[in-house]
N, C-alpha and C positions, 0 to 999 in steps of 0.2 A: 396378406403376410403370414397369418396364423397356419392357414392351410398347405402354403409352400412347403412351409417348416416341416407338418407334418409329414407330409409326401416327402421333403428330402430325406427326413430321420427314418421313414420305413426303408427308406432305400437303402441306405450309407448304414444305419444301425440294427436296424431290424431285420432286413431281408437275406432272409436261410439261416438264423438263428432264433428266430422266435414267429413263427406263422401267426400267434394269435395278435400279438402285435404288430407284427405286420398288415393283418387284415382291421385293426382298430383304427391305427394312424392313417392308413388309405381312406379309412372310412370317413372318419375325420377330416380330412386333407377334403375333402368332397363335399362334406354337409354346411353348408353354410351358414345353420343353426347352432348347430356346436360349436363353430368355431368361432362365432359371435361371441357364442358363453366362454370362451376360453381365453377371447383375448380382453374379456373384461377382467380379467386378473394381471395382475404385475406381473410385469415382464420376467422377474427373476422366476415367476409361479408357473409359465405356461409352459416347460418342457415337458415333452410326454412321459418319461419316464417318471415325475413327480404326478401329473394329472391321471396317467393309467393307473400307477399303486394307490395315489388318494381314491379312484373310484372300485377299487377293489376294498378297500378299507370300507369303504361305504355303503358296500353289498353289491354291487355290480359281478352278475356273473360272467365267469370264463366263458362264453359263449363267442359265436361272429358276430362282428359287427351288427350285422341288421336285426339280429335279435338280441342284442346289449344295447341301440340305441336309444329305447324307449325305458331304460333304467337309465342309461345317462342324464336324460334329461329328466326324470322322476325324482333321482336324487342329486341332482346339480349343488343344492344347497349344500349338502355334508359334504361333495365332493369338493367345493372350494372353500369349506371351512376345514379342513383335513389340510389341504394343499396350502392354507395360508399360515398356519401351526405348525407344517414339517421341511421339510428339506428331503432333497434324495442324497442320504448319508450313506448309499450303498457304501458295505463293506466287505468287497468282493474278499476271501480269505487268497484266494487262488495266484492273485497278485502278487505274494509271496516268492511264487515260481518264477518268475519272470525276473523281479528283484533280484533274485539270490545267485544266479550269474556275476552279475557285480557287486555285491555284497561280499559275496566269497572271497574276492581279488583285493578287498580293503585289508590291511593289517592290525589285528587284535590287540588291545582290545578296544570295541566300539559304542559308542553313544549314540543311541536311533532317534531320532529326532522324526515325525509325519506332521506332515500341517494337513487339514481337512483329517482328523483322525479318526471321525464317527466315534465308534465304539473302541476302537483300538485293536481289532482283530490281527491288523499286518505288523503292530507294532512287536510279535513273536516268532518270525519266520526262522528261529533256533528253535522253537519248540516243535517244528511240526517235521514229517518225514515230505518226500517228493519221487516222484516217477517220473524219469525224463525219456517220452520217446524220441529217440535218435536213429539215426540212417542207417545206424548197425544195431539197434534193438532197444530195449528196456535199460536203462542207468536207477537205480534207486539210492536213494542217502536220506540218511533220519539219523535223528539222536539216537546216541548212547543209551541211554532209558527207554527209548521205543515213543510209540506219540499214536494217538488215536487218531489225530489230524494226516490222510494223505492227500496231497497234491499235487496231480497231475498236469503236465502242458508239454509239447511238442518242442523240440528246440533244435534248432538248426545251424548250422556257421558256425558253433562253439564247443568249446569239450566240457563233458556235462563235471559243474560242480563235483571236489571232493573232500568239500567238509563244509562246513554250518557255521554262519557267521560267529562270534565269541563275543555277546552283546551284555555290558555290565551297568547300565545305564538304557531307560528307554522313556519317551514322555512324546504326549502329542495337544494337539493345537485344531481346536473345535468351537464353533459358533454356538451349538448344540451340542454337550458332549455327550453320547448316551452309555448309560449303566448297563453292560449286557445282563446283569442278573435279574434286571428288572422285565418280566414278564411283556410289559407292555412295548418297552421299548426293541426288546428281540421280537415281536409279532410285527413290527413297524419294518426292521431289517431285512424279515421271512418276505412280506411281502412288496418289495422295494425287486427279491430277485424275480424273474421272468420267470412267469408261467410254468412252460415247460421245462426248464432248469432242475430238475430234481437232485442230481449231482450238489448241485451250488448250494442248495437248503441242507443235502444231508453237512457239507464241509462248513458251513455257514455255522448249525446245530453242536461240532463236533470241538469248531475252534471255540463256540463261545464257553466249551463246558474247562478250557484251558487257559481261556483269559477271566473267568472269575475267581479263578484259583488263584489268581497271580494279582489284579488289578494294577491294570498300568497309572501313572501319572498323567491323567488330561487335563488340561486347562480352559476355560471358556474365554472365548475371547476374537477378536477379529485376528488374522495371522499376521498381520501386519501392526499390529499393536503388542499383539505377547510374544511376538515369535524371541525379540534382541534378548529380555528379560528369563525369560525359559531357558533360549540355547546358554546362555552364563551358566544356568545350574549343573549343565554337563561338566563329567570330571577331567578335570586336565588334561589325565593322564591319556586319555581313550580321545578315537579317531571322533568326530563328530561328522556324522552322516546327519543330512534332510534330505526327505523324499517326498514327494507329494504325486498321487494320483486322481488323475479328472476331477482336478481342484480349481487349477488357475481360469479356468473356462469359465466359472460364476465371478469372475474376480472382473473390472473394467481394464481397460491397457495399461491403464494410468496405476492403477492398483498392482496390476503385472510386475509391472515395471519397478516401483519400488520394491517387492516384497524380492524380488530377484538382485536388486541391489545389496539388500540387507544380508541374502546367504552369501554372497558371494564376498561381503565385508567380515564376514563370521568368521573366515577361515575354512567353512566345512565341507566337505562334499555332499555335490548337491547331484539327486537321484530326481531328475523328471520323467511322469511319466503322463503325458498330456494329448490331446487330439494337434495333427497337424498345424493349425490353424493358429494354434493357442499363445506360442512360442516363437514369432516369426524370425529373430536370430536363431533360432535352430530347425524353423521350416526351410531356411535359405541353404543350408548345407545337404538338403536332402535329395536325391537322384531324382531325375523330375518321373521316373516309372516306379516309384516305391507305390507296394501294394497299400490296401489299406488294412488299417490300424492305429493304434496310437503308437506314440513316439516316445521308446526309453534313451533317455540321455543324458551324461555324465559330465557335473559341471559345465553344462551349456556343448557338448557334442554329443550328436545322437549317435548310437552304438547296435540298438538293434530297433524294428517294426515287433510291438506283440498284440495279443490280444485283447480286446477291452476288458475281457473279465479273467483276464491269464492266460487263455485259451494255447497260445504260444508265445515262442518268442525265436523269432531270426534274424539272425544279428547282421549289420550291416558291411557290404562286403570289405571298407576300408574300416572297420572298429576292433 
């Protein structure tokens, strides 16, 4: 079972965005020593992108497989005592971009609401500028004050945003909520992005020095227990948006299923941004030749295929 996994995840996740990971999880996928040690950890523990960052935290070098496999098993112990203390709270900033097509289209002013928040990076996508390549060129849009933060993604089927959402109110919903100012907890984020990602650390590095400046409202808490409580705190007055990305995927169906109940009693619009799979009323609406990606979707209809990490976004042909 352990090794399937891996083998599918290089394929479906890994393969032509990250070689080293690529060559890790194949490797894996194959050793049947590792994969022993890997499925002795709890289920929620054994995804690769949490077991590859835990053994880089652990000192496992960027090397191939066959010569990282004898640090994996040297430091097995730090590597599942890391992976059983963290979570993969990636907080891709880039997400942003993808977001903010339909962000844009909401009417001002807005209350942001993320559940799986991490650090709260996305929770400021008015702070940051954006590059949109399009089929007739470069589109840029950034605040008025300018922004240290740009992000880039590909966008297709849509006309590029022409103005930055008006967000007066912003709060999120975390297991673990982490303090970007804390040293520890950004070296934990640094290495959660992929390898060769240098882009994603510099934008990673760039938003955190914008969200300690600001600190958002996070709450600890399961999402399904703080989310009714939290969303009340939003102002009347203002749109309430929820959004969640490669969140529901750790969640059971059952757990799905309620916390999907609950937005949709809120009143809010609700921003999904999930793996196919994850969402099966809104996997059933989808073309049966849609490429992959994950699935942005508005209030339970999906609108466009983007990127896992922002990379794009194209929107679907009837949204």
């Amino acid at each position: 079972m352990g090794g399937e996994k891996y083998r599918a995840w290089a394929q479906v996740e890994a393969h032509g965005i990250s070689d080293l990971y690529f060559d890790w999880a194949t490797g894996i996928a194959a050793d049947e020593h590792i994969v022993k040690l890997v499925e002795e950890l709890p289920t929620t523990k054994r995804q690769p992108n949490l077991v590859f960052a835990s053994a880089r935290m652990a000192g496992v070098p960027l090397v191939p497989y066959k010569e990282a496999r004898s640090e994996f098993i040297a430091r097995w112990d730090a590597i599942r005592g890391i992976a059983l203390t963290h979570a993969t709270q990636t907080n891709e900033v880039r997400r942003c971009a993808v977001l903010l097509p339909e962000l844009a289209k909401i009417p001002a002013p807005i209350a942001l609401l993320e559940v799986g928040a991490s650090a709260g990076l996305c929770l400021y996508p008015d702070k940051y500028a954006y590059r949109f390549i399009t089929e007739r060129g470069v589109d840029e849009l950034a605040p008025a004050s300018g922004s240290a933060v740009a992000l880039e993604t590909e966008l297709r089927g849509r006309p590029t945003p022409t103005r930055l959402p008006k967000i007066v109110w912003r709060a999120g919903i975390d297991l673990n909520p982490l303090d970007i100012a804390d040293p520890v907890s950004l070296e934990w984020l640094e290495t959660l992005v992929w390898p060769e990602h240098d882009e994603r650390r510099r934008d990673l590095h760039a938003a955190a020095s914008v969200v300690a400046a600001h600190r958002p409202l996070l709450v600890a808490g399961d999402l399904n227990e703080a989310f009714e409580e939290l969303a009340a705190q939003a102002p009347a007055d203002a749109t309430l948006v929820v959004f969640h990305s490669a969140v529901l995927v750790y969640l059971s169906p059952d757990a799905r299923e309620s916390f999907v109940g609950k937005v949709r009693a809120s009143g809010a619009v609700w921003i999904s941004n999930e793996g196919k799979s994850v969402l099966p009323e809104i996997a059933t609406q989808l073309p049966a030749d849609t490429e992959n990606g994950t699935v942005l979707a508005v209030n339970g209809t999906p609108v466009a295929i983007v990127g896992p990490h922002g990379q794009f976004f194209h929107a679907l042909a009837d949204s």
